[in-house]
C-alpha positions in Angstrom: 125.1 98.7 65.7 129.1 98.8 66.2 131.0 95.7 66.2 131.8 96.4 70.1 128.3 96.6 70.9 127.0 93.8 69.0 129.8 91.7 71.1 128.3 93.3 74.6 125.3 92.8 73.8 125.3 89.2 72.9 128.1 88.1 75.8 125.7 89.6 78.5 123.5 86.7 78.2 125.0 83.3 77.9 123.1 81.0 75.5 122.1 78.6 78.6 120.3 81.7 79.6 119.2 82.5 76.8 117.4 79.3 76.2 115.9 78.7 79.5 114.2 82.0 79.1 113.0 81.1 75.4 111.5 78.3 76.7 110.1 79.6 79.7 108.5 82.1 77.3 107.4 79.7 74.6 106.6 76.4 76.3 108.4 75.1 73.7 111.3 72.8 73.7 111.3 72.1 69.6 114.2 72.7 67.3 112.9 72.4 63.4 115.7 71.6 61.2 115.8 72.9 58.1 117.1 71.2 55.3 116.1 72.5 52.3 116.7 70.1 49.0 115.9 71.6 45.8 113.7 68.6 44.6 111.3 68.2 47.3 110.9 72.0 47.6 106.9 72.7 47.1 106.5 73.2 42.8 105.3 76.7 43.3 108.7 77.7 44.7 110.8 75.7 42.4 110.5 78.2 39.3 113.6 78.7 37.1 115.6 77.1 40.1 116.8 74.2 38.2 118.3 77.5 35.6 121.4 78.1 38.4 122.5 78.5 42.1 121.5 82.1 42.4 117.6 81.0 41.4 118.1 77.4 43.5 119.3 79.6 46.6 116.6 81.9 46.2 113.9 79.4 45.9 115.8 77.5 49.4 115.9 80.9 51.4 112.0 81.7 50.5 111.4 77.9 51.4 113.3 78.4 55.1 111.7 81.6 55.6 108.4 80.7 54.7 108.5 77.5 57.3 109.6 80.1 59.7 107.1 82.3 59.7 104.8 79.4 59.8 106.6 77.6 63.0 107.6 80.2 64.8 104.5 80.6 67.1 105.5 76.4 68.1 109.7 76.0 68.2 112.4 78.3 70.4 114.4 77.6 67.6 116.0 76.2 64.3 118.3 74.4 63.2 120.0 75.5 60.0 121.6 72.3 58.0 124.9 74.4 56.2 125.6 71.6 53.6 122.0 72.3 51.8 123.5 75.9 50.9 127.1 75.2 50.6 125.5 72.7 47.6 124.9 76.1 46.0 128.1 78.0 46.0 128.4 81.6 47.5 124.5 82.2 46.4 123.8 79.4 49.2 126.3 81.1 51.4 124.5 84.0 51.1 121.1 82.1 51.6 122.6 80.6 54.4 122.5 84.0 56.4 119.9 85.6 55.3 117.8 82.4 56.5 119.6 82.9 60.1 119.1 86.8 60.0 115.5 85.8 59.5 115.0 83.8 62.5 116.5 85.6 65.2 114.9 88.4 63.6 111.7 86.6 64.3 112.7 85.7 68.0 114.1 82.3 67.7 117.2 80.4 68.6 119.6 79.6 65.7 122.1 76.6 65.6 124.2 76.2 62.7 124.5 72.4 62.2 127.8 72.4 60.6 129.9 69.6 62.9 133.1 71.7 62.4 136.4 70.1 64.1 140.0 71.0 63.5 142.7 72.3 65.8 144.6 75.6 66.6 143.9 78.0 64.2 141.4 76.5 62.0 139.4 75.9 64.8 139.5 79.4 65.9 138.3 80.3 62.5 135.5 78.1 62.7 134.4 79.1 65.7 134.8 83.1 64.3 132.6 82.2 61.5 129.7 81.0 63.7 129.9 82.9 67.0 131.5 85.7 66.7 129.5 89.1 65.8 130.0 90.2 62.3 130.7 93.8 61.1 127.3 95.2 61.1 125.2 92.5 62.9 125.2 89.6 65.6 126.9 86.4 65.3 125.0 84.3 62.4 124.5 82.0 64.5 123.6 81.6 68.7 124.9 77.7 68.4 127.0 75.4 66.4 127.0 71.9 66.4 130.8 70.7 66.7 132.9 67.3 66.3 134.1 66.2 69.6 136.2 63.3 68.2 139.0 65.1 67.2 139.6 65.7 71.3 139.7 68.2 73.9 141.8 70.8 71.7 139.2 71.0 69.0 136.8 71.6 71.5 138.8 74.2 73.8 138.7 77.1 71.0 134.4 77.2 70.7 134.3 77.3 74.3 136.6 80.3 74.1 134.0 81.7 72.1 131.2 80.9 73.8 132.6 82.4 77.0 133.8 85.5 74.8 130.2 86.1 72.5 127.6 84.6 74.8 127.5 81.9 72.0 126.7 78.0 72.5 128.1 74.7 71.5 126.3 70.9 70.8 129.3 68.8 70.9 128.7 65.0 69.1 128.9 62.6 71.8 126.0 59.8 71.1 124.8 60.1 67.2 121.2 59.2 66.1 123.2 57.1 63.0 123.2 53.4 63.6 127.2 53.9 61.9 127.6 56.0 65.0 128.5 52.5 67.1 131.1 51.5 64.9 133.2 54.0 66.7 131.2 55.5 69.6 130.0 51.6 71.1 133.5 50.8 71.2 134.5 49.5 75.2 137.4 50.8 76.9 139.6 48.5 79.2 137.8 50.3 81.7 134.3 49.0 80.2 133.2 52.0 79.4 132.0 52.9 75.5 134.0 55.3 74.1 131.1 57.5 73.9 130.9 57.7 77.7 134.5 58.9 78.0 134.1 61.7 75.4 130.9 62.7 77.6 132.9 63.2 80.6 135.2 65.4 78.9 132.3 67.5 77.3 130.9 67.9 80.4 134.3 69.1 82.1 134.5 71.5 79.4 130.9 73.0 80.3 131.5 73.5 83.7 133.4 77.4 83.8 131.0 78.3 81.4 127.6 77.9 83.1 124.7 80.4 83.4 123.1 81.4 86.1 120.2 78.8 85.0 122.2 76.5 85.7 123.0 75.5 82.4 125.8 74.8 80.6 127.1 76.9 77.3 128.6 73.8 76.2 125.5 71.0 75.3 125.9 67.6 73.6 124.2 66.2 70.7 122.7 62.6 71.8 120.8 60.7 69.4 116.9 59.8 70.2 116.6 56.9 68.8 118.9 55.2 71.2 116.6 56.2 74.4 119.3 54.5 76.9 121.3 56.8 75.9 119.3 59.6 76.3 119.1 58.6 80.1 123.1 58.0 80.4 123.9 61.2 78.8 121.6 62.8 81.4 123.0 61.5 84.2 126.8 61.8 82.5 126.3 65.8 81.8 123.7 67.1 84.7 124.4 70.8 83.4 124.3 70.5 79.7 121.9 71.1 77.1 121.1 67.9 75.1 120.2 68.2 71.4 118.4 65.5 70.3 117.7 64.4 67.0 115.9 61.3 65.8 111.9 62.2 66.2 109.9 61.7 63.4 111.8 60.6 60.3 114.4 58.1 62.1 111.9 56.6 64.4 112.1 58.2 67.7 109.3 59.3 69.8 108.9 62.3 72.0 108.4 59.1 74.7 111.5 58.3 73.8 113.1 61.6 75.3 111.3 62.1 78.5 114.5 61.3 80.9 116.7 64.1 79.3 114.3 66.8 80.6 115.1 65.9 84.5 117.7 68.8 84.9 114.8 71.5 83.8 112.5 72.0 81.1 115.1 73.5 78.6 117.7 71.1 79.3 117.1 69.2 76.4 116.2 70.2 72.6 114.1 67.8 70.5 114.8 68.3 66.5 112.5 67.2 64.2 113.9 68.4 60.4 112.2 66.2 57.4 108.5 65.4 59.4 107.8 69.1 59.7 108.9 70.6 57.1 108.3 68.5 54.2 104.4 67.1 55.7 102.8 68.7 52.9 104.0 66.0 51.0 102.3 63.4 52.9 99.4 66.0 53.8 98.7 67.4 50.6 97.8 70.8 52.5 99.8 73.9 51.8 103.2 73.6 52.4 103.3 76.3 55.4 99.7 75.0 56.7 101.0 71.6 56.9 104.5 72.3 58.7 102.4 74.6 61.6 100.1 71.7 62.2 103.4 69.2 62.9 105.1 71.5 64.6 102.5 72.9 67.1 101.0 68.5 67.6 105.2 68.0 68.5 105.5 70.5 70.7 102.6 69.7 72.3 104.0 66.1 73.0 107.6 67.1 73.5 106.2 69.4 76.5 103.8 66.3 77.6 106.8 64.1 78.1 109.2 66.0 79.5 106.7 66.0 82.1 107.1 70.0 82.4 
């Protein structure tokens, strides 16, 4: 495919579109996050990986594909965690993609979870790297999670993008960290918490580039395990996507979620990263038995609570 028609293809549907018809399709509204650490990687997959980052990369792209192919059937997407492979040099690079590639290849929804955030130029780069359609393929990426605390002109060159490439954004607004408050808890004379006021401007952002679901290309990444939250976000951005992390290893419940769901069944994302994919090690099943079973008992009770 050319490079021009990679870019038509991809901008004809906006990712808010794209989504709600994924879940639609899938009943799903999980996002597994993979995370793939060398040392917890099952033993059979571990090898000669310890030898180098070509063999560690190999045994972390076999991992994330493997989980994949076992998930698939449950999630609309994953969530691919860019540190694990930049650990590893240009073989984890490499990885990085071929693990994307994989599951869009498969039918899911791919978000880079990279937190870029710079200005001008760099942030054009950035938002080249993760949206924009390569030479001889798609973008490696249909999302990537972005820092809104550098302000509105880190932000403005992703949503460039995604109104260029069809491509999406989770902007940080409310972290799942308890750290998070140290900055984002902080009132304004106004009374409001910082995290309120960089909501607002998130949701401005989202509003020329919104779908004909309704939904915003431009989402926001709210932690679960503050479930307040969950419901001010809602009610602070009506049209974007929330991205929630916090189920499973940090404490949150799919309960916990149920009042980000009240703008539609795909406006909200629950990620779950370390529960699914590493349960064989509290199973003791096979490693891709074990992450199906999680996966499809989640998005079972995602669905439930989002009362969908």
């Amino acid at each position: 495919m050319s490079e021009r028609a990679a870019d038509v293809d991809v901008a004809a549907a906006p990712f808010g579109d794209r989504l709600a018809d994924a879940v639609d399709a899938r009943r799903s509204q999980l996002v597994v996050g993979l995370d793939p650490q060398l040392e917890l990687l099952p033993v059979e997959l571990r090898g000669d990986a310890h030898l180098g980052r070509d063999a560690a990369a190999e045994a972390c792209a076999r991992f994330c594909c493997g989980l994949i192919d076992a998930v698939a059937h449950y999630v609309v997407g994953v969530k691919t965690q860019i540190a694990f492979f930049e650990a590893l040099g240009g073989a984890g690079l490499s990885a990085f993609e071929e693990v994307c590639d994989y599951a869009r290849a498969a039918g899911l929804l791919v978000i880079a979870d990279a937190k870029r955030g710079d200005i001008g130029s760099t942030a054009r780069a950035y938002a080249s790297a993760y949206l924009e359609p390569r030479n001889t393929a798609g973008p490696v990426a249909d999302a990537v999670t972005v820092n809104s605390y550098l302000g509105r002109d880190s932000l403005e060159p992703f949503v460039s993008a995604c109104r260029r490439t069809g491509g999406g954004i989770f902007c940080l607004v409310k972290t799942s960290n308890p750290g998070g408050s140290d900055v984002q808890d902080l009132v304004l004379s106004d009374q409001r918490p910082v995290w309120h006021h960089v909501a607002m401007m998130v949701a401005e952002l989202g509003r020329d580039v919104v779908g004909e679901r309704g939904l915003s290309s431009v989402g926001a990444v709210v932690g679960a395990t503050f479930p307040r939250a969950v419901g001010e976000a809602r009610r602070l951005l009506p049209q974007a996507v929330l991205l929630l992390p916090g189920v499973g290893a940090q404490g949150a419940t799919p309960a916990d979620v149920a009042r980000a769901f009240t703008s539609g069944p795909a406006s909200a994302l629950v990620t779950v990263s370390r529960s699914v994919i590493y349960a064989f090690r509290i199973e003791g099943a096979d490693w891709r038995t074990a992450a199906a079973a999680e996966a499809a008992r989640l998005r079972d009770e995602v669905w439930a609570a989002s009362g969908w």
